[in-house]
C-alpha positions as CSV (number, residue, x, y, z in Angstrom):
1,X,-119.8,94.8,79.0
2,X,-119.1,98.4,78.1
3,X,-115.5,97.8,79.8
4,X,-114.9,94.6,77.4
5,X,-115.9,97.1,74.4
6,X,-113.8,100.0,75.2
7,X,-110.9,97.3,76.2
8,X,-112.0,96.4,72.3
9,X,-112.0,99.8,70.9
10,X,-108.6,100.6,72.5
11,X,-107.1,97.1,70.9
12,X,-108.7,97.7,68.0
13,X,-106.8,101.2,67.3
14,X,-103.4,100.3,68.6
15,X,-103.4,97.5,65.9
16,X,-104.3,99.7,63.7
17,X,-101.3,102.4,64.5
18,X,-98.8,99.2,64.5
19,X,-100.3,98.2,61.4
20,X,-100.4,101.5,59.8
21,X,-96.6,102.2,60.8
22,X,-95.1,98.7,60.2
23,X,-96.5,99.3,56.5
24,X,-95.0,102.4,55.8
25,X,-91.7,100.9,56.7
26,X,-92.3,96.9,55.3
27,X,-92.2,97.1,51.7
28,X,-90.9,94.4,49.2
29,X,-87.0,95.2,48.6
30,X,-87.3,97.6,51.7
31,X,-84.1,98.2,53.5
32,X,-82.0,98.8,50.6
33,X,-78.9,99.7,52.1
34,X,-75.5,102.1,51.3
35,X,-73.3,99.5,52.6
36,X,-70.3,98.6,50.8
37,X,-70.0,95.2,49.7
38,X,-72.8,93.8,52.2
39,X,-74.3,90.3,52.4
40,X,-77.5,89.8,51.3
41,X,-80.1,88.1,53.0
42,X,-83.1,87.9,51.1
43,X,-86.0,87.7,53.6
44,X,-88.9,85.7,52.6
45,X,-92.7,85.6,54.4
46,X,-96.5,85.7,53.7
47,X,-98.7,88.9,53.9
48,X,-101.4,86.7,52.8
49,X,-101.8,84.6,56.2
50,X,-101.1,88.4,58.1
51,X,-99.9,91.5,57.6
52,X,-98.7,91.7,61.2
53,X,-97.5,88.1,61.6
54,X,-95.3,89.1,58.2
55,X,-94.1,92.1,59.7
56,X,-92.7,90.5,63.0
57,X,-90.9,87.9,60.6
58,X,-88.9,90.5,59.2
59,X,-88.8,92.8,62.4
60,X,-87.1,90.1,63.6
61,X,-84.5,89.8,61.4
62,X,-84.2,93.6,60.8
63,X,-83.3,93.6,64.6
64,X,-80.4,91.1,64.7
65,X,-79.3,92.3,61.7
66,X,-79.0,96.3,63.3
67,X,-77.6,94.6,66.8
68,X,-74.8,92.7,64.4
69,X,-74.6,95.9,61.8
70,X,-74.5,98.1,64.1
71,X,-71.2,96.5,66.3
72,X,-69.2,96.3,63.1
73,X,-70.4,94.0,61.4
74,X,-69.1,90.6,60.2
75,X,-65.5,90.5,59.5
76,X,-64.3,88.0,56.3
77,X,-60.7,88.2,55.6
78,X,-60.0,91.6,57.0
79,X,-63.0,93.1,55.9
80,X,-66.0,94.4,57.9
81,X,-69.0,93.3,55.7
82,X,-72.6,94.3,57.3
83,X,-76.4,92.5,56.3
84,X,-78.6,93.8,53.6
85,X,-81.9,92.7,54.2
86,X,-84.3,92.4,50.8
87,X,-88.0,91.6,51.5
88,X,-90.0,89.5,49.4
89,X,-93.8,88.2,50.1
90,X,-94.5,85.2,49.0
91,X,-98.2,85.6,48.9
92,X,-98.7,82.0,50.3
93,X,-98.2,80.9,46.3
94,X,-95.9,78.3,45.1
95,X,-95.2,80.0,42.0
96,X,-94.9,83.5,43.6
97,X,-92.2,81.6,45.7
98,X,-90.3,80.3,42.4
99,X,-90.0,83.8,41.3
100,X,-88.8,85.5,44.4
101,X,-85.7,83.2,44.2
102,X,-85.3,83.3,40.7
103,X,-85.4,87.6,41.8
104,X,-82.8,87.0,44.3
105,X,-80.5,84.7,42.2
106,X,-80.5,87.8,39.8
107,X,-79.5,89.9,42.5
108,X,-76.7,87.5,43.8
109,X,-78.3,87.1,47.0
110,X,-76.6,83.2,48.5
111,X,-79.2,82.8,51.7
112,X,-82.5,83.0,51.5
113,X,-84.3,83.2,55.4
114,X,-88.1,81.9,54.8
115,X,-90.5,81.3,53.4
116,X,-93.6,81.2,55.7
117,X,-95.4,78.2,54.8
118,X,-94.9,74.6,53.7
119,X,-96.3,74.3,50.6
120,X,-94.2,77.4,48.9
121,X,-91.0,76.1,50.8
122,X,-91.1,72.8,49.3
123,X,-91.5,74.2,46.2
124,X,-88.6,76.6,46.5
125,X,-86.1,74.4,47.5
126,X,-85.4,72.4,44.1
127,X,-84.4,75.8,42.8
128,X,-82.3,76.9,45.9
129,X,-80.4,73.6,45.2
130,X,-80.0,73.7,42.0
131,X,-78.6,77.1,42.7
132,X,-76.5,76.4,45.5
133,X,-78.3,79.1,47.9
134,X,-78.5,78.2,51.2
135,X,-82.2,78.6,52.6
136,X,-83.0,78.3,56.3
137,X,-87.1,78.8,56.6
138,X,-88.6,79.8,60.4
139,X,-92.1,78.3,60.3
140,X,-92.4,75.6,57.3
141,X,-92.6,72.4,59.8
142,X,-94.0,69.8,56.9
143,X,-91.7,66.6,57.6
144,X,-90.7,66.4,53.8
145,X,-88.2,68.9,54.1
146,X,-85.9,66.3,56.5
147,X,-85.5,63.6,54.1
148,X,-84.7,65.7,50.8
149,X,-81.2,65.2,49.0
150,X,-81.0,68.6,49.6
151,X,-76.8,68.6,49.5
152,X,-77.2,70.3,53.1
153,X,-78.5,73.7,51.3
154,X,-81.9,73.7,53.5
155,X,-82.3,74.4,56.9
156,X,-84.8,75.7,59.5
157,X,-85.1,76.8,62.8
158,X,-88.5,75.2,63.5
159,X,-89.0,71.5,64.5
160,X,-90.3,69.0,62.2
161,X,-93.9,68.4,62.4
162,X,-93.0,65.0,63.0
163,X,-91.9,65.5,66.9
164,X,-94.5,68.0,67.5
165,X,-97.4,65.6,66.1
166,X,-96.2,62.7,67.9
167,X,-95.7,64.5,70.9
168,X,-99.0,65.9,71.2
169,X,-100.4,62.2,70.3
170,X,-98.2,60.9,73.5
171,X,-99.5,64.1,75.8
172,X,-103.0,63.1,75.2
173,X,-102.5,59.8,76.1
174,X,-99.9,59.5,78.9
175,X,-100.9,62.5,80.7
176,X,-104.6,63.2,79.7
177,X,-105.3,59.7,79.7
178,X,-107.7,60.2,76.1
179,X,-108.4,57.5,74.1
180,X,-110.6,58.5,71.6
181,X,-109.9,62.1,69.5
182,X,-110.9,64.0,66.4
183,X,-109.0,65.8,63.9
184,X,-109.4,69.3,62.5
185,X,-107.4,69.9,59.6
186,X,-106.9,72.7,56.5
187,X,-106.8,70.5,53.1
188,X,-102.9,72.0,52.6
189,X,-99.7,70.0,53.0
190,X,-99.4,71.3,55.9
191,X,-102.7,70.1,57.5
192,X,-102.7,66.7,55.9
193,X,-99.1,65.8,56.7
194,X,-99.9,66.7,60.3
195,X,-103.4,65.3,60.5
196,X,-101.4,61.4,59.4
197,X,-99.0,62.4,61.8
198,X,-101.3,62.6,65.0
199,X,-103.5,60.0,63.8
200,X,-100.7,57.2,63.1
201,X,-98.8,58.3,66.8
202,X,-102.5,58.4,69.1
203,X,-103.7,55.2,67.2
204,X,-100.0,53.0,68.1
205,X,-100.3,54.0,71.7
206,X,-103.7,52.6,71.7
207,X,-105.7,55.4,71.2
208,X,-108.7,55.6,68.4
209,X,-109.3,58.7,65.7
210,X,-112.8,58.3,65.6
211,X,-113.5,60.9,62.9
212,X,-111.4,63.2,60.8
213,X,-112.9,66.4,58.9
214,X,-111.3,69.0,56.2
215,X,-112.0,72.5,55.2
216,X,-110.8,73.9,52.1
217,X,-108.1,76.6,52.1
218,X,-107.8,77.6,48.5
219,X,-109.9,80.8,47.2
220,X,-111.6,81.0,50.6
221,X,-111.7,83.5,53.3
222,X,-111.2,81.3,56.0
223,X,-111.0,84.0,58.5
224,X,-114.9,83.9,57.9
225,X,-115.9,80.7,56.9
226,X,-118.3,78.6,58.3
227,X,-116.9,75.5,60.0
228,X,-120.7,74.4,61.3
229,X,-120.8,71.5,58.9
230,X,-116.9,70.2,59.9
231,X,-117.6,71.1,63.2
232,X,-120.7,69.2,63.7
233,X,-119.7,65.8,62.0
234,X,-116.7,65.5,64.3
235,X,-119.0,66.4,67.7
236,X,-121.3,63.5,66.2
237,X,-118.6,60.7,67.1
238,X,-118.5,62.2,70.8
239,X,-114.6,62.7,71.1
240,X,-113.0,63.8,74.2
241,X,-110.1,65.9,72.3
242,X,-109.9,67.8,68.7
243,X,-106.6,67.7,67.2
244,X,-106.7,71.0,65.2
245,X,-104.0,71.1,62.3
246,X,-104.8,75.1,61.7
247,X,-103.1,78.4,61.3
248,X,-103.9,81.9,63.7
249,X,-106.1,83.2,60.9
250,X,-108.6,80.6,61.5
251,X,-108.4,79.8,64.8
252,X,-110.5,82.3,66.5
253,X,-113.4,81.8,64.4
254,X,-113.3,78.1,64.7
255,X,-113.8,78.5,68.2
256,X,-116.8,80.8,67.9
257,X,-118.6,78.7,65.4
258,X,-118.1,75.7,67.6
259,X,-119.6,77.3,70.8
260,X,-122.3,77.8,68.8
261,X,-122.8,74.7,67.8
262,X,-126.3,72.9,69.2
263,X,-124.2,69.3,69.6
264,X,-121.2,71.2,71.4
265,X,-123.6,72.5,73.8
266,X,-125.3,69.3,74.7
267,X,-122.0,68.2,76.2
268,X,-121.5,68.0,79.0
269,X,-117.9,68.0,79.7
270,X,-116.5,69.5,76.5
271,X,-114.2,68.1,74.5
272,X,-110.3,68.9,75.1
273,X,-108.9,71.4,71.5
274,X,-105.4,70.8,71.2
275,X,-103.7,73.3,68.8
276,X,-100.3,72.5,66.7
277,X,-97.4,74.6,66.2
278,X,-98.3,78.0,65.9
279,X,-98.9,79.0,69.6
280,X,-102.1,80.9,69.2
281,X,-102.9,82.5,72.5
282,X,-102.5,86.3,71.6
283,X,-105.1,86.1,68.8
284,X,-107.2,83.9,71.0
285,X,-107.1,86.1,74.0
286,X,-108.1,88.9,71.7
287,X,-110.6,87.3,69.4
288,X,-111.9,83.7,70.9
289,X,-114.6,82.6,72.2
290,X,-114.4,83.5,75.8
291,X,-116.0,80.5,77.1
292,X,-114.3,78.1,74.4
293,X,-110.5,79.2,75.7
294,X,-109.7,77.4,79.3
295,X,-110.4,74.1,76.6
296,X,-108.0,74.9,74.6
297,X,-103.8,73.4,74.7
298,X,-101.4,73.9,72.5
299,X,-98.2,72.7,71.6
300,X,-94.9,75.3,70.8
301,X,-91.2,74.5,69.9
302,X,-90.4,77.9,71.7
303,X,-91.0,78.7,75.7
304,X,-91.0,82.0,77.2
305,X,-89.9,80.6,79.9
306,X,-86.2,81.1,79.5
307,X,-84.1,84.4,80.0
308,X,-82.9,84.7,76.3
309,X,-86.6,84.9,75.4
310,X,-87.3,87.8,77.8
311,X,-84.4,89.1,76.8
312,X,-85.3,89.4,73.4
313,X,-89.0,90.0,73.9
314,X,-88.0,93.0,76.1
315,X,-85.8,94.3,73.6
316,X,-87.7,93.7,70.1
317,X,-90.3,95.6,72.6
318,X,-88.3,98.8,73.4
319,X,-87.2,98.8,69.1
320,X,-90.5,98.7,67.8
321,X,-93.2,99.4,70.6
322,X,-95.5,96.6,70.3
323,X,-94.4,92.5,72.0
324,X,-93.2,89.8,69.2
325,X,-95.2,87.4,67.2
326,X,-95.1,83.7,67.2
327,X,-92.1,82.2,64.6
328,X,-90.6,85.8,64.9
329,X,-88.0,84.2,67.3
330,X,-86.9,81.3,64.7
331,X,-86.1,83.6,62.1
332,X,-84.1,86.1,64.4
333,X,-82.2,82.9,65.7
334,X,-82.1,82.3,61.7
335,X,-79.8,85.3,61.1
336,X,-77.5,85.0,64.1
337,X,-76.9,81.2,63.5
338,X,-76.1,81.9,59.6
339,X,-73.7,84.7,60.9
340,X,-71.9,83.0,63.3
341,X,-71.3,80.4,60.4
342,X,-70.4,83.1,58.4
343,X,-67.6,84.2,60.7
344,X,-66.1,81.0,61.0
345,X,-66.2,79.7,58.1
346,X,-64.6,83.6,56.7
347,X,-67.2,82.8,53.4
348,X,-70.6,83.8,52.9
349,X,-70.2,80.2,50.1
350,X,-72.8,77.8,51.3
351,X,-70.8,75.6,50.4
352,X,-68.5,76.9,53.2
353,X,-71.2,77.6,55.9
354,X,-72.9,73.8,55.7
355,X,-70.5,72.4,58.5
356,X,-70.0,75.4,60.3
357,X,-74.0,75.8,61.3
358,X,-73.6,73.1,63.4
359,X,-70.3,74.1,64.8
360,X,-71.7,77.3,66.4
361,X,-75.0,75.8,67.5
362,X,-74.4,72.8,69.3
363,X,-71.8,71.4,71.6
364,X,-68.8,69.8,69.7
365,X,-66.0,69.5,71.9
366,X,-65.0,66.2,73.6
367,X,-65.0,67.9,76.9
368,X,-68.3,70.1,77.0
369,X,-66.2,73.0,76.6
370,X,-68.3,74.8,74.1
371,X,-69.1,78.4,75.1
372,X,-72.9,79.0,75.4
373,X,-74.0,82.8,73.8
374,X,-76.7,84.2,74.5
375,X,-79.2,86.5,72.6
376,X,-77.2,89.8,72.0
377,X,-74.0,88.7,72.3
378,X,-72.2,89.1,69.5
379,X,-69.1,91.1,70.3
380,X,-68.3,87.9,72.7
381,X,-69.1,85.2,70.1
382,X,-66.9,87.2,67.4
383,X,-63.8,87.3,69.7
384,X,-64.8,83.8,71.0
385,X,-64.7,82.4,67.5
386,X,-62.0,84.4,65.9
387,X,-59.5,83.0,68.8
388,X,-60.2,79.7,67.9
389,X,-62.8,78.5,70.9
390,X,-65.8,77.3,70.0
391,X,-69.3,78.3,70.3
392,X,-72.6,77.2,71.1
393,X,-75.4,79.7,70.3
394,X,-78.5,79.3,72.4
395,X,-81.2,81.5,70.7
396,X,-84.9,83.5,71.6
397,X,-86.5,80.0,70.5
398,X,-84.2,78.0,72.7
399,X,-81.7,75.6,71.8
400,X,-80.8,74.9,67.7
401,X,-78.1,72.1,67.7
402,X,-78.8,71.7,64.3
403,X,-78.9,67.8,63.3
404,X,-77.7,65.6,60.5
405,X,-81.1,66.8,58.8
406,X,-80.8,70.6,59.0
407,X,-83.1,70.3,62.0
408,X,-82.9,72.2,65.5
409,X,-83.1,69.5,68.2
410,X,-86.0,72.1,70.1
411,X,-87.3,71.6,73.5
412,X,-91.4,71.5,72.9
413,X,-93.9,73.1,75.9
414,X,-97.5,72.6,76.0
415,X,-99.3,75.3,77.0
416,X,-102.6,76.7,77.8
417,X,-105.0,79.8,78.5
418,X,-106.0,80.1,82.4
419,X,-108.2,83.2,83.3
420,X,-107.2,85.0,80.0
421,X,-103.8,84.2,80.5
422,X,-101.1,81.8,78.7
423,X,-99.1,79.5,80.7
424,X,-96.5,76.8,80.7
425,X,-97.8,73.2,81.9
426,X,-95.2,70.8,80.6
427,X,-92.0,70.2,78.7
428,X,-90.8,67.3,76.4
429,X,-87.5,67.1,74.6
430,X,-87.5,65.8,71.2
């Protein structure tokens, strides 16, 4: 016990020195550069879900755009152009989102990388499109943002809650062999697109959602909030798996309310906790419920499994002296994708850089003769594409290959925590 607490205590201040550091140097409009002529990249995430989570989003980005600043640059016509980055916090609010574009158009910033969530990234496209700027969010999955008339303007890095949903419905059926679930979802678009999602996918492949419970997400602390009531009506109908349509700020406590829950304890094999997009395990190996974790899967369109993530873990490590956060990945794979396009399409016009995104991300020659680049390699990819050979950028997340949607075509893993530890357990392409 007094090991766990000092193992606590020594957790406890390190995040506190990260957090304390990371906030001197993450301001709004931070990173205000001298460059002349640069490109402008206004950088868009959400303080409100976590001041650390936000910080990793734009550490991210702030580290390709040094690796590609500081080897020249991007050159356009002659000219070696390098990234300004511009900050903005949404604060998880639609309108706050409105008016950071509306900000950026003033400042004649064309890309926009972000926002965070769903709900403000639906609500900032309209005006990105009206606008012509080119947006290309890391973490807002909601499926609406496929099927807009969007004139090829928005883009993302993340998969479509659509695959993921469906796939985790297929996982708990094909290989867990569950036929009757539960659903745990925040009343957002986010949680009630992907609560229909599951549902409609376990219940064609035979499968029964025998009860589905809410919480509300609006002028609540749900970091703290009770989930006993939501918790307990779904443990009523007996399920052997939870679907849990959450985000990391709730995760941990949902997990201690529900071991102590009198009708989760009366089971006797507990029910299966399956966790969406978001990949969770840091803040539940540091904050869960102990006994609660080696029940709990999860599904992630990004595997660590693969040497361009280690490579970019290792070095976002060595820049700023703590690992990566989830989504972190998308939006540095966000940057380098949008400046490969930039190079080869000599234009930082969206209207110039539509096509081009999925030149450099996917195969396109007849023959498979597409150079893959890795993460870091941007001196080869800029004398790869200036000679005329085409590229195929393979990113930290994994593959993009960007589809007729603005889409990446991601591999997904599901994963879970074994003796306090994350691991891999099985792979499905989209």
């Amino acid at each position: 016990m007094k090991k766990r607490l000092k193992d606590k205590l020594i957790l406890f201040i390190s995040l506190v020195l990260i957090s304390t550091i990371a906030c001197e140097q993450l301001d709004e409009d931070y990173n205000k550069s001298s460059f002349k002529n640069p490109i402008r990249i206004g950088v868009i995430a959400n303080v409100s879900i976590g001041r650390e989570i936000a910080e990793n989003i734009f550490f991210a980005v702030k580290m390709a755009a040094d690796e590609i600043n500081q080897k020249g640059g991007i050159d356009i016509d002659g000219e070696k152009r390098k990234f300004e980055l511009i900050f903005k916090d949404s604060e998880g609010n639609p309108k706050t989102g409105i008016k950071i574009v509306n900000e950026l158009i003033e400042r004649k910033v064309d890309i926009i990388i972000g926002p965070t969530t769903s709900a403000v990234a639906v609500e900032m496209t309209q005006l990105c499109i009206d606008n012509n700027i080119l947006m290309m969010t890391y973490s807002a999955t909601i499926p609406e943002i496929s099927i807009l008339e969007d004139e090829d303007l928005i883009w993302r890095t993340c998969p479509s809650d659509a695959f993921s949903g469906r796939i985790m419905a297929q996982y708990s059926i094909d290989s867990l062999q569950y036929m009757n679930g539960a659903i745990l979802y925040r009343n957002d678009n986010f949680g009630v697109s992907m609560a229909n999602i599951i549902q409609e996918r376990f219940e064609s492949l035979g499968g029964s959602i025998v009860a589905k419970s809410y919480y509300p997400t609006n002028g609540v602390d749900i970091s703290n909030y009770n989930y006993d009531d939501e918790i307990n009506y779904l443990l009523e109908y007996e399920p052997q798996i939870i679907f849990l349509a959450i985000f990391e700020e709730e995760v941990s406590k949902i997990t201690q309310d529900l071991w102590y829950s009198n009708f989760y304890q009366d089971y006797n094999t507990k029910p299966t906790l399956f966790l969406t997009e978001g990949a969770f395990p840091k803040e539940l190996l540091s904050n869960g419920q102990p006994e609660v974790l080696e029940t709990i899967i999860g599904i992630s369109s990004s595997t660590t499994n693969t040497q361009n993530y280690s490579a970019y873990k290792s070095n976002y490590a060595e820049k700023y002296g703590f690992d990566p956060a989830t989504y972190s990945e998308h939006a540095y794979d966000a940057l380098y994708s949008i400046a490969y396009a930039i190079q080869k399409a000599q234009s930082v016009n969206p209207e110039d850089l539509k096509q081009k995104l999925r030149n450099v991300t996917k195969d396109t020659s007849p023959n498979h003769e597409d150079i893959i680049i890795n993460v870091n390699e941007f001196d080869k990819a800029i004398v790869l594409i200036n000679s005329g050979v085409e590229i195929n950028y393979n990113g930290a997340s994994g593959k993009i290959d960007f589809d007729e949607n603005g889409d990446p075509n991601s591999t997904f893993v599901i994963w879970g925590l074994e003796n306090d530890k994350y691991k891999e357990i099985s792979y499905y392409n989209r």
